[in-house]
C-alpha positions as CSV (number, residue, x, y, z in Angstrom):
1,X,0.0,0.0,0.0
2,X,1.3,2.9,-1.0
3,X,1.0,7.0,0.3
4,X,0.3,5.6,3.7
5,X,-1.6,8.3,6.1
6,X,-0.5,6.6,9.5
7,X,-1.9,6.3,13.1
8,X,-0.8,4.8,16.8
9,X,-3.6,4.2,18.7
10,X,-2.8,3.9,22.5
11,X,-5.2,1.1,24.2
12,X,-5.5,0.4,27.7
13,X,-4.0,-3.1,28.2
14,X,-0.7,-4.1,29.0
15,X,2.7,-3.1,27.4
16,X,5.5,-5.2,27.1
17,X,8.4,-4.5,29.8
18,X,10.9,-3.3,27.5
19,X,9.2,0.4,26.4
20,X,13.0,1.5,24.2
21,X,11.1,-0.7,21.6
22,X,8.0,1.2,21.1
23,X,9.8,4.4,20.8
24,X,12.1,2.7,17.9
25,X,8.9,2.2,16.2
26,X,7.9,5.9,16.6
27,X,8.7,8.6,13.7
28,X,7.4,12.3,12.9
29,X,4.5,10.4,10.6
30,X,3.1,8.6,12.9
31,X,-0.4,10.8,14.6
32,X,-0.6,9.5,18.5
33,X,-4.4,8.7,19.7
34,X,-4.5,7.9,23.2
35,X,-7.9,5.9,23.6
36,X,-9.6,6.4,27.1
37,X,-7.0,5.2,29.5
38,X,-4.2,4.7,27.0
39,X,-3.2,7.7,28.3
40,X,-2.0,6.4,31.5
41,X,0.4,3.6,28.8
42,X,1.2,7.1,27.0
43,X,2.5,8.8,30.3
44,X,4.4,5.6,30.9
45,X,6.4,5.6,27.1
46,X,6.8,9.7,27.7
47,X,4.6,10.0,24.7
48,X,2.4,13.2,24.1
49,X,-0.2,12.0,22.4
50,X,-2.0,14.3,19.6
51,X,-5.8,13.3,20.7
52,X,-7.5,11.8,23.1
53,X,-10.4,10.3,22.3
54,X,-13.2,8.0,25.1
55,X,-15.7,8.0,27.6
56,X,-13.0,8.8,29.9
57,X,-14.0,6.5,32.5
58,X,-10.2,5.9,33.0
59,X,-8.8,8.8,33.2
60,X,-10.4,11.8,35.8
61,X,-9.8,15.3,35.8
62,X,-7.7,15.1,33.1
63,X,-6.9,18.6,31.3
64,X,-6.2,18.3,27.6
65,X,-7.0,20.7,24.6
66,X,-8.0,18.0,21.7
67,X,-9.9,15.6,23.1
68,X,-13.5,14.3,22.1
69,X,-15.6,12.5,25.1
70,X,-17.8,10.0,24.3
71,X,-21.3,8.8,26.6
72,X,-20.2,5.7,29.0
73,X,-23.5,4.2,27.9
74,X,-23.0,3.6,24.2
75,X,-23.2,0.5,21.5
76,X,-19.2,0.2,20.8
77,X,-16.2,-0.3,22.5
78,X,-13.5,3.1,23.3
79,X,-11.0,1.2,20.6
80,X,-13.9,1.0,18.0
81,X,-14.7,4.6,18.1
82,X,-11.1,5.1,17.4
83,X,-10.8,2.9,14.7
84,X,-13.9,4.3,13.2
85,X,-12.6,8.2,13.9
86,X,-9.4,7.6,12.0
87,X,-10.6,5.9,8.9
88,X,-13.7,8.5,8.9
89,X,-10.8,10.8,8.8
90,X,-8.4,9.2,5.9
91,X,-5.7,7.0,8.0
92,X,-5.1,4.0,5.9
93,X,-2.5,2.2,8.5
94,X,-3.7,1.4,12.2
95,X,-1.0,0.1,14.4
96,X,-2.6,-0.6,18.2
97,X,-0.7,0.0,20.9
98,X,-1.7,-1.6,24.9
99,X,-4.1,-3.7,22.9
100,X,-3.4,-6.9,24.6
101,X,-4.3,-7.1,28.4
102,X,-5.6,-9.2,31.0
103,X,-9.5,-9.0,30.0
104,X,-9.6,-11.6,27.6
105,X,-12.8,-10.7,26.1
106,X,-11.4,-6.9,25.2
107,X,-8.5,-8.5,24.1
108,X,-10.0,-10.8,21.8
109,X,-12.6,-8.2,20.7
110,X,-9.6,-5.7,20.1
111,X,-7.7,-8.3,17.6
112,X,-11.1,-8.7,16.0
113,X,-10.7,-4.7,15.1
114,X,-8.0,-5.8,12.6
115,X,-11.0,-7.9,10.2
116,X,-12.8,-4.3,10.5
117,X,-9.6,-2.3,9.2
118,X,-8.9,-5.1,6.5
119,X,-12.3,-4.9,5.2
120,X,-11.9,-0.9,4.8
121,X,-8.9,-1.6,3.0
122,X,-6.9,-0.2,5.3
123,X,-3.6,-2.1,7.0
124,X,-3.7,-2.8,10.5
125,X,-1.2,-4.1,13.3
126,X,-0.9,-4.9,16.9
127,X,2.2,-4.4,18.2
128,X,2.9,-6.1,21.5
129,X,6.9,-6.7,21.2
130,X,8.5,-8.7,20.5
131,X,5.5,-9.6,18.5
132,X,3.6,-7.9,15.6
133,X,-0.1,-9.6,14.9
134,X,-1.9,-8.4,11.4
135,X,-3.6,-10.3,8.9
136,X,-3.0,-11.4,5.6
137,X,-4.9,-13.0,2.4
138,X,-2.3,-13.2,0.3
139,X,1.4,-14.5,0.2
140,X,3.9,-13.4,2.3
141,X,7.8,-13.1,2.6
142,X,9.1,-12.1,5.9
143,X,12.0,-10.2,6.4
144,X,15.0,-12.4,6.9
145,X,15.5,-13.1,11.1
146,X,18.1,-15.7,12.9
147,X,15.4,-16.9,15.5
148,X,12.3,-16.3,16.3
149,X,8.7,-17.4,16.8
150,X,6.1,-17.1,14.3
151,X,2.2,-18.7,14.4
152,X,0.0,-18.9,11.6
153,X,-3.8,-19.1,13.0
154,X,-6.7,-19.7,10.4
155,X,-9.7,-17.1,10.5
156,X,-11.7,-18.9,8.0
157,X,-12.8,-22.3,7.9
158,X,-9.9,-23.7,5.9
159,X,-6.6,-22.1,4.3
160,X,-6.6,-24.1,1.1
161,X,-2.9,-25.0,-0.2
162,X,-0.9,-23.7,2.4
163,X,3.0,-23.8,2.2
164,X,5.1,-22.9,4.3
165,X,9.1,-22.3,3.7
166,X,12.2,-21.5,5.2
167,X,11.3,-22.1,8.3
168,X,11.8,-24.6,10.8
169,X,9.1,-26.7,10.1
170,X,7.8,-26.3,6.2
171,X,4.1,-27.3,4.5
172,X,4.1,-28.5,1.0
173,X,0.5,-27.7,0.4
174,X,-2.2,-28.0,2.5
175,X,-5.4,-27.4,3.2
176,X,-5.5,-26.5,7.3
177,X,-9.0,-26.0,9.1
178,X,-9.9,-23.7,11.7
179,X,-9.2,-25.7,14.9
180,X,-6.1,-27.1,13.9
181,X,-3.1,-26.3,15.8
182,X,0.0,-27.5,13.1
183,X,0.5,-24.1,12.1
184,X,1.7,-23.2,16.1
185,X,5.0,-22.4,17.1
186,X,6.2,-22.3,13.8
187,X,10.3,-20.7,14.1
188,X,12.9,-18.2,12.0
189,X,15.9,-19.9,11.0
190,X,18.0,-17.3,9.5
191,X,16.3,-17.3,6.3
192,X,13.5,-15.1,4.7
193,X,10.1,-16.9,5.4
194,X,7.9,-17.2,3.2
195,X,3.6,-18.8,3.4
196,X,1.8,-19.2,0.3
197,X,-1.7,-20.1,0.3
198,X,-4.7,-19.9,-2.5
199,X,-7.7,-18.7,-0.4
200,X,-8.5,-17.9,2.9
201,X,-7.4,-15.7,6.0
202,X,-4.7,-16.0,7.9
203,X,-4.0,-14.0,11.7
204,X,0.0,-13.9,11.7
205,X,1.7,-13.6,15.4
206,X,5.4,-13.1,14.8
207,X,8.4,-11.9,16.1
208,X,9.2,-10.8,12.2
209,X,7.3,-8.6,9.5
């Protein structure tokens, strides 16, 4: 995707322990929404963010200039609104930060906010180092990476011809089914990975993009 209009978007769960690796990821393109209480994860990382946007049931008393407040009582989640507000408003890459926690339900529903950003055909990511999550529906060469841990889980019913190669453990064509676990714990071995497949959607956790 080309002429990418990007966006963090600062969630409320849990960051990883080692914060110099979300500010490598940082860069002057890059707009910061703080979501509700992601602004308690953006006071953590130092980070200014350029809008806040929520109910603000996290976060009391708080005074900041661009904000927009949204009713408690309402029929989407904080990180929805968010997603919504910055595709209403052109942003064609979503990259989530905080988004995975100790709530499993937000958690799940908060991955499930990548299928909305694909289907606006717009690029999303969850970035929870060491891994990035983000889906694909088309073949994919990862970047070349000594070691490392990468899973490949099935959204749809069945990937049809998978193959998997230069990894550790390589598929020659096959057709895996939501449910199955083969394509766990799949790892780099100091060669560019690579997945083919002819239909279906795939949910990529990986240490690699």
């Amino acid at each position: 995707m080309e002429n990418l209009k990007s966006v963090i978007i600062v969630l409320n769960g849990n960051l990883s322990e080692n914060y110099e690796l979300y500010k490598e990821r940082l860069n002057s393109n890059y707009f910061i929404i703080a979501c509700n209480g992601g602004y308690n994860n953006c006071k953590k990382l130092n980070l200014e963010p350029n809008l806040i946007i929520g109910d603000f049931d996290s976060i009391n008393n708080l005074e900041f200039e661009n904000k927009i407040v949204f009713p408690k009582e309402k029929d989407k989640s904080d990180s929805e609104i968010a997603v919504d507000y910055v595709i209403e408003n052109g942003f064609n890459y979503i990259e989530f930060w905080g988004a995975i926690g100790n709530r499993i339900d937000h958690t799940l529903f908060n991955i499930s906010l990548l299928y909305k950003i694909y289907k606006e055909n717009c690029k999303g990511l969850i970035f929870h180092p060491p891994f990035y999550i983000f889906l694909i529906d088309r073949n994919y060469k990862f970047k070349k990476k000594e070691s490392g841990l990468v899973s490949f889980y099935p959204l749809t019913l069945v990937i049809k011809n998978l193959k998997v190669k230069n990894l550790k453990y390589e598929l020659k064509g096959e057709d895996i089914y939501f449910g199955s676990t083969i394509t766990l714990s799949n790892e780099f071995i100091c060669k560019e990975g690579e997945i083919e497949f002819d239909k279906g959607l795939i949910l990529v956790i990986s240490e690699s993009l």
